[in-house]
C-alpha distance (Angstrom), angle and dihedral (degrees) to the residues before:
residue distance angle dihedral
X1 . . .
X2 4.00 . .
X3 3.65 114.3 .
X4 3.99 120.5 -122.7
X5 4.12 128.8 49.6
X6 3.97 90.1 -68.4
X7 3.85 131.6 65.3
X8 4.48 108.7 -169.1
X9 3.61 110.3 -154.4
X10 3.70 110.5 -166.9
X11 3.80 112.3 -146.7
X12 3.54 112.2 -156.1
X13 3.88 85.1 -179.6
X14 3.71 125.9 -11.8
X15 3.92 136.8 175.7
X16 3.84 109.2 -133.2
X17 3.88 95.1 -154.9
X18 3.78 84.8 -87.4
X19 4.06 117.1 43.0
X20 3.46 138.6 -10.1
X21 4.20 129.9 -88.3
X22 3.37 129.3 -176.0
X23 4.14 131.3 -141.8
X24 4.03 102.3 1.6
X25 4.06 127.3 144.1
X26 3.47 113.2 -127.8
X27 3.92 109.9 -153.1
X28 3.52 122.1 -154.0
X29 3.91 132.5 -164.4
X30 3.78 123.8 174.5
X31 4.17 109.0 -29.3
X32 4.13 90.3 -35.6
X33 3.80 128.0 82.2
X34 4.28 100.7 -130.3
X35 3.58 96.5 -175.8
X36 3.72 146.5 15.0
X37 3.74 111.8 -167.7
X38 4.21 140.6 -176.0
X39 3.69 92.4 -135.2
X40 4.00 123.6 88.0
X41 3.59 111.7 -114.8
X42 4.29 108.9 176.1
X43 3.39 99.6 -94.2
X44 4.11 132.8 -140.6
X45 4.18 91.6 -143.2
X46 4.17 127.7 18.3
X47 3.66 128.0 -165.3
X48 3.37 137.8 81.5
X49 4.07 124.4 -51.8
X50 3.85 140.1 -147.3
X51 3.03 130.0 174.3
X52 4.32 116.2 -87.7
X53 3.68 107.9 -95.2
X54 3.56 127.2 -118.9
X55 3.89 135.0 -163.6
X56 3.76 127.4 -129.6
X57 3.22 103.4 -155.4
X58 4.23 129.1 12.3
X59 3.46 154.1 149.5
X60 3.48 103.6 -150.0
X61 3.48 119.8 148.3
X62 3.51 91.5 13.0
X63 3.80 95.3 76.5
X64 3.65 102.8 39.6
X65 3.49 131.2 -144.8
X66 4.33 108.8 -116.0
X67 3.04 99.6 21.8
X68 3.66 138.3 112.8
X69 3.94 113.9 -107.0
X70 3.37 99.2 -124.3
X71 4.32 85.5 70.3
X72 3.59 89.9 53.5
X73 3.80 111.3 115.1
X74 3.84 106.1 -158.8
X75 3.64 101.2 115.7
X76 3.32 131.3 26.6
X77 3.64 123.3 -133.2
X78 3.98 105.4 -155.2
X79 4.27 104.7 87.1
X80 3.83 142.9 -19.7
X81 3.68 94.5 -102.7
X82 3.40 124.9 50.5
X83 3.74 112.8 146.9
X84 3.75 100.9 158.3
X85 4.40 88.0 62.6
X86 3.66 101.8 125.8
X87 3.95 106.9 -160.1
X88 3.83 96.3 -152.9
X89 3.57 87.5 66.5
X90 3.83 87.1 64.6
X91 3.90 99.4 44.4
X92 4.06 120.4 100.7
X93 3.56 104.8 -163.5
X94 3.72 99.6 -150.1
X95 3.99 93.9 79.9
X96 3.44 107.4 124.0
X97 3.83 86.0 -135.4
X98 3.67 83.5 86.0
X99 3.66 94.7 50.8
X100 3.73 92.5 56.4
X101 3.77 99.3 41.1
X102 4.24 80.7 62.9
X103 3.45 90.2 52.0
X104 3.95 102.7 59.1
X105 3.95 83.9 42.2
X106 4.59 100.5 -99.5
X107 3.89 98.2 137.0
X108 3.53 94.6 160.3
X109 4.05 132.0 57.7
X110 3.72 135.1 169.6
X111 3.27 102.0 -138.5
X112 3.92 124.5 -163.9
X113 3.94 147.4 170.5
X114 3.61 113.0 -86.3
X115 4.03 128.2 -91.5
X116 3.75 93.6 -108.6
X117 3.83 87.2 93.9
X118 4.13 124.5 70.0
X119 3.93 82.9 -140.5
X120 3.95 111.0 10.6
X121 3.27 112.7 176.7
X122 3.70 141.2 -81.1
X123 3.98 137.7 -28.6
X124 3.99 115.1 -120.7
X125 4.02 127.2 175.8
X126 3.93 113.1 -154.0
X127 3.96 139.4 172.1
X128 3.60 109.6 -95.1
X129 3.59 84.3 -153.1
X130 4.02 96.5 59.2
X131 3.47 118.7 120.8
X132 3.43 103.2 -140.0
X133 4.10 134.9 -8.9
X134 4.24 93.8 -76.1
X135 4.15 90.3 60.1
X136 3.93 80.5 38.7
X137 3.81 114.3 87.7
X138 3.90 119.6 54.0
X139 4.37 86.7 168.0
X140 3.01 148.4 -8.3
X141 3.89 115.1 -133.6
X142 3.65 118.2 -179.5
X143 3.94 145.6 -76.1
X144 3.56 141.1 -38.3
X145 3.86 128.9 -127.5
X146 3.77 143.1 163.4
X147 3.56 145.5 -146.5
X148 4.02 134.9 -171.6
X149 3.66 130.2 13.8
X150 4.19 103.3 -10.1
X151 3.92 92.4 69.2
X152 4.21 87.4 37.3
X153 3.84 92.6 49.6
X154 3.96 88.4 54.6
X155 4.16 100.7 76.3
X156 4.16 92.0 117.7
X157 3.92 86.3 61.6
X158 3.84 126.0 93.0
X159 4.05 121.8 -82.0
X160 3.59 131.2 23.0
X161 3.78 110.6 -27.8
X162 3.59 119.9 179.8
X163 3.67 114.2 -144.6
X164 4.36 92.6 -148.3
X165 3.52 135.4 58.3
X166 3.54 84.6 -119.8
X167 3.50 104.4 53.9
X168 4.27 85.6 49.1
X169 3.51 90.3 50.0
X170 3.72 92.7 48.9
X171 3.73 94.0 48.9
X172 3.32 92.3 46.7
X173 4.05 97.8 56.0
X174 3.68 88.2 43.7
X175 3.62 90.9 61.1
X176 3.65 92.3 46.7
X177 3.86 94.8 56.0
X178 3.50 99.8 34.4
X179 3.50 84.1 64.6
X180 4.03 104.6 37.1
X181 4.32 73.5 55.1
X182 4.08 99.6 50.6
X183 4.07 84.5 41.4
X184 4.15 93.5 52.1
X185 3.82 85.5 42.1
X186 3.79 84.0 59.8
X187 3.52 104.5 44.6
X188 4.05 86.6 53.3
X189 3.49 96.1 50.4
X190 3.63 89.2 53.7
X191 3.42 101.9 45.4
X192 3.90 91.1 54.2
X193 3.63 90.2 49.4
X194 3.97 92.2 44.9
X195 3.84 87.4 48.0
X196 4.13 86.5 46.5
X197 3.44 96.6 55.5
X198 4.16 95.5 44.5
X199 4.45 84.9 46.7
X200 4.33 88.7 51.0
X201 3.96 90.4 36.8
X202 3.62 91.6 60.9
X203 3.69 102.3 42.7
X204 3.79 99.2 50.4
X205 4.01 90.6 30.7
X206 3.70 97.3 -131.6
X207 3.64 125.0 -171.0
X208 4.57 118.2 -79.5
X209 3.93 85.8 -124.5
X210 4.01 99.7 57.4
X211 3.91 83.5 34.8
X212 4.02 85.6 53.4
X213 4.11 86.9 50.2
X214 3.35 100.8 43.6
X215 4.17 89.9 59.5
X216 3.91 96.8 38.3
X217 4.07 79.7 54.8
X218 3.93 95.6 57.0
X219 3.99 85.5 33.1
X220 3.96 83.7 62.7
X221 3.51 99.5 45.2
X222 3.61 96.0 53.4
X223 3.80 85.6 52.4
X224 3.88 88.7 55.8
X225 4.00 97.9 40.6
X226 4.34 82.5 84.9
X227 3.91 128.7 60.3
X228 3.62 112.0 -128.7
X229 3.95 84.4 -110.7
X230 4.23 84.0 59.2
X231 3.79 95.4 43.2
X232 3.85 86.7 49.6
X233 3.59 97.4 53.9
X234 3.55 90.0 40.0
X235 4.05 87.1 58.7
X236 3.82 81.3 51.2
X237 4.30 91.0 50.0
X238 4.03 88.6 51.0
X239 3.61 96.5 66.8
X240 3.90 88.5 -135.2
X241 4.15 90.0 114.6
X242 3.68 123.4 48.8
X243 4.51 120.0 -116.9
X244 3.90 115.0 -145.1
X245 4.09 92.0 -151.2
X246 3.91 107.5 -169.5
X247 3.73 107.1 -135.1
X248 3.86 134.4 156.6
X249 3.80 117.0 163.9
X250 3.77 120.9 70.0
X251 3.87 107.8 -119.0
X252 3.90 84.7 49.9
X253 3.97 86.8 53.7
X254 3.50 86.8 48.9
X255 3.92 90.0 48.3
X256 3.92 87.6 53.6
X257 3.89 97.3 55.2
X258 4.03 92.1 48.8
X259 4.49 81.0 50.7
X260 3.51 86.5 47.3
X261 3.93 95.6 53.3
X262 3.62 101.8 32.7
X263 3.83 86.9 54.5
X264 4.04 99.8 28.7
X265 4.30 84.5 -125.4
X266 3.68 115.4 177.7
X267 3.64 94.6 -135.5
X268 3.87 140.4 161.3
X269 3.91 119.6 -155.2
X270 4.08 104.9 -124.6
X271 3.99 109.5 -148.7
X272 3.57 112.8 -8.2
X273 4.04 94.3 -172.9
X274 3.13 96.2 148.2
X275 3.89 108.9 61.0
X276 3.62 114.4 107.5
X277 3.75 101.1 165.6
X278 4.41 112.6 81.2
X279 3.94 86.3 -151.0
X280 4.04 87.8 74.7
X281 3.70 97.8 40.0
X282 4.06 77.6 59.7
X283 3.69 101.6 55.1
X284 3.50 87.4 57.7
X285 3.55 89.3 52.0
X286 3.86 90.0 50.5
X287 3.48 97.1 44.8
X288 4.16 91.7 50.7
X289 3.71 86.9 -113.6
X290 4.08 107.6 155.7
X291 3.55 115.7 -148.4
X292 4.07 128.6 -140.5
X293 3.69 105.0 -160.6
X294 3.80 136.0 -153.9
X295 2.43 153.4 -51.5
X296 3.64 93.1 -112.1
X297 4.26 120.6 -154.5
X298 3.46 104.8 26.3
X299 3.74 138.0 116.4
X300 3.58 122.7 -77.4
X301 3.69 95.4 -122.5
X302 3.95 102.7 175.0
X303 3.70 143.5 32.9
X304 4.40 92.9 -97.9
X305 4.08 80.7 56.7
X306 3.85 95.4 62.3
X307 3.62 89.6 95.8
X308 3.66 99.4 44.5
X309 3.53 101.8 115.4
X310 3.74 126.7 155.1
X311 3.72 94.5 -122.9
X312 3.43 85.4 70.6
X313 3.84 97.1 82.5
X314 4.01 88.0 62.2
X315 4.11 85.7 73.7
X316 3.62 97.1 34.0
X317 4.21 84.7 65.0
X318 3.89 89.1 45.1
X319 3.10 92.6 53.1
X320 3.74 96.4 69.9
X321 3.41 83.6 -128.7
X322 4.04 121.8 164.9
X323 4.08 104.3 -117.1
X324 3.74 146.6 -178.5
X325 3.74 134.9 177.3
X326 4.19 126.5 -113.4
X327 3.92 121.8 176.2
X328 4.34 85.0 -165.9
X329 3.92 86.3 -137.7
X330 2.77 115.2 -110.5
X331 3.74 102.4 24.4
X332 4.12 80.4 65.4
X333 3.53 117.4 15.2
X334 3.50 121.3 -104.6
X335 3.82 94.8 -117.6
X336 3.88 86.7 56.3
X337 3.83 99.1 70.2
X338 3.93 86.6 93.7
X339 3.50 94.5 44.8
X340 4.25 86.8 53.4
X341 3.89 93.1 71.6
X342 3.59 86.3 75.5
X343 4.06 91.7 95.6
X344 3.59 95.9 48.8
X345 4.16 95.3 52.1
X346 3.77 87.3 50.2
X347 3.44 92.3 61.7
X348 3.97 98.5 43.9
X349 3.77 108.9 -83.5
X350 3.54 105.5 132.1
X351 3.92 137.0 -131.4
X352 4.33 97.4 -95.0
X353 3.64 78.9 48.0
X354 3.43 100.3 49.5
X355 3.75 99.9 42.8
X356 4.34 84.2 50.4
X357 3.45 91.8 50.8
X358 4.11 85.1 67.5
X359 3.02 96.7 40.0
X360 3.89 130.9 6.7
X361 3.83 85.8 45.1
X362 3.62 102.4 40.5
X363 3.88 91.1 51.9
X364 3.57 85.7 51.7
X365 3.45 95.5 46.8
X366 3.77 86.1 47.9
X367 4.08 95.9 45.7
X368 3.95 82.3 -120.8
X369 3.58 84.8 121.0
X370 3.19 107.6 110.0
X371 4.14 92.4 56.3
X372 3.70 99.4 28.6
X373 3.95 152.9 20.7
X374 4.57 100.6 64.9
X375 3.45 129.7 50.5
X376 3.98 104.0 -112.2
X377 3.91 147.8 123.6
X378 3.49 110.4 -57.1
X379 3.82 111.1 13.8
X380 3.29 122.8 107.5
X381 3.58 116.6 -87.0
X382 3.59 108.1 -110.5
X383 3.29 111.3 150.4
X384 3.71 153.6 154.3
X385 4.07 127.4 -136.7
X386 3.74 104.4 -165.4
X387 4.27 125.3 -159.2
X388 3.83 86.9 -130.6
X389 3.70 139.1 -15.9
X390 3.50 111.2 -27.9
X391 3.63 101.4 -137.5
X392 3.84 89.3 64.7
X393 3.24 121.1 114.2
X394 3.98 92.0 -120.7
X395 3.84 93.7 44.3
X396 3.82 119.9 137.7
X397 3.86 130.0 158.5
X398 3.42 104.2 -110.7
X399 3.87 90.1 -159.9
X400 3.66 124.3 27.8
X401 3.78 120.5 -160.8
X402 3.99 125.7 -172.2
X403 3.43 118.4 -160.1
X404 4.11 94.5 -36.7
X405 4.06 90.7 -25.1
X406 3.54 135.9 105.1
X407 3.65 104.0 -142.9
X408 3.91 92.0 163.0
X409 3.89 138.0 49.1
X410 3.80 117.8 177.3
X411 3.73 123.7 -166.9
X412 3.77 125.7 -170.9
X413 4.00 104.6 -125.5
X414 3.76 106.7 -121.5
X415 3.89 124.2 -121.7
């Protein structure tokens, strides 16, 4: 790494997260590029720079490379719903999955429980380049569902496991409004008792401070009528988080916008493989639904798959369609997330596009925005500075920098 407070980067190209520019010095201070200029300033690193990447959706860490499966931590095994399941508590951060993901320039991942859960747990995005779990977590975005066969396929696991989509679906909503119920029920009953307390207060003139106790009493109990498991499916109910729900076949999609309007759930529809009809791709678009799509290249494993064609991504960007990219580590590998944009360029998205799709859009998608996903003032400077174009097939970043750091020098081995 360069030596003094600022590290010059000089583009020779670089895609912003948006278009292309040509010959610019990127000036870095700290973790946060503070100025990109026309002028040539002698530069610690040349090439050309994207953005870093970052991953929508993943596994990584949690299904390890090396090991047998039955170590893997993905899902766990103990009930359908599980919303307080923190996935960075199941992540060892010596898989060389990690490693690898640096490499080919994806620094960022959303990693989540797996789908084998109706509500698994909750939605954290970490630094593929951390060292261990305390340089791990840069937020933590939200909650984890799923719809269709994973949850069905689970009936040999612990707790009540509905065998149909019906029964799960069922269960499900009857969790939901049993609770929106108990947590009305509470707000009543303190309301009366707050209004109780003001009524008596006034006609026997007691004192502000026991007036003040009395309320921060009922105040607490209201806070203790839920379990933390309630309160954090009620966080879930209040649309004020966002819910990854894993779904692939179209009637389930359909399934989760009719959810997400009967309970106004900010939600965003994980996978969608296998829609093969444009006209459903657009309801999401109407209803502001964003998509995180994938992975892309891999077998069709299972029955909701046997639609799943690549072709498919030509309709999803007709559709208008708000869309991200996942590799679900470790159904792709991590490293592959680059190689997944393939599809879309064959059917007329082009390279600024491309490039934003991994990162501009995914950071939106991911309200990392602000901090990550173009190459301007103020973010932090994550970014990649590639031996030749980095949609080649050949591509790698020769020099890797996280947030101010080079974490990864590649050389080309001489013949």
């Amino acid at each position: 790494m360069a030596k003094g407070k600022q590290t010059i980067i000089r583009a020779t190209e670089f895609f912003d997260g948006r278009k292309r520019l040509s010959h610019k010095t990127i000036v870095i201070e700290g973790d946060r590029i503070v100025d990109i200029l026309s002028k040539r300033i002698k530069p610690h690193f040349e090439g050309i720079v994207t953005p870093a990447f970052i991953d929508a959706h993943s596994h990584i860490g949690m299904s390890r490379e090396g090991e047998p499966g039955q170590e893997g931590e993905t899902n766990d095994f103990s009930h359908q719903i599980q919303p307080l399941n923190d996935p960075l508590n199941s992540v060892y951060f010596d898989d060389r999955a990690f490693q690898d993901a640096v490499d080919f320039g994806v620094l960022y991942s959303c990693i989540i429980p797996g789908s084998g859960n109706l509500f698994g747990g909750r939605a954290k995005i970490i630094r593929n380049f951390a060292r261990h779990r305390r340089e791990a977590e840069i937020a933590d975005y939200g909650y984890k569902m799923a719809l269709g066969w994973n949850p069905r396929s689970t009936v040999a696991w612990k707790g009540p496991r509905p065998n149909t989509r019906m029964g799960l679906y069922s269960m499900l909503e009857e969790r939901f409004d049993e609770l929106l119920a108990k947590a009305e029920k509470a707000v009543i009953s303190r309301e009366r008792q707050l209004f109780e307390i003001k009524q008596k207060s006034q006609e026997k003139g007691k004192a502000k401070d026991d007036l003040l106790k009395q309320q921060e009493r009922v105040h607490r109990e209201f806070e203790l009528s839920m379990s933390t498991e309630e309160l954090a499916i009620l966080e879930a109910l209040s649309g004020e988080r966002p819910i990854k729900v894993h779904v692939h076949k179209e009637d389930d999609a359909l399934y989760l916008l009719e959810l997400k309007q009967k309970y106004d759930l900010w939600v965003t529809a994980e996978h969608m493989g296998d829609v093969h009809h444009k006209e459903i791709f657009q309801l999401f678009a109407k209803e502001g639904v964003s998509i995180i799509y994938g992975p892309l290249g891999c077998l069709g494993y299972k029955t909701e798959l046997s639609h799943s064609f690549y072709q498919n991504v030509k309709l999803l960007m007709e559709s208008r369609a708000t869309f991200g990219l996942m590799t679900d580590h470790p159904v792709i590998h991590a490293s592959l997330l680059r190689d997944s944009l393939r599809y879309f360029l064959m059917y007329g998205m082009t390279s600024e596009q491309a490039i934003g799709l991994i990162t501009r859009v995914n950071a939106e998608i991911l309200g990392l925005d602000e901090l990550l996903g173009t190459v301007e003032v103020g973010k932090l400077a994550s970014l990649l500075i590639w031996n030749r174009d980095p949609l080649h097939l050949s591509a790698i970043p020769q020099h890797v920098l996280a947030e101010g750091v080079e974490v990864r020098r590649f050389r080309l081995q001489s013949k």
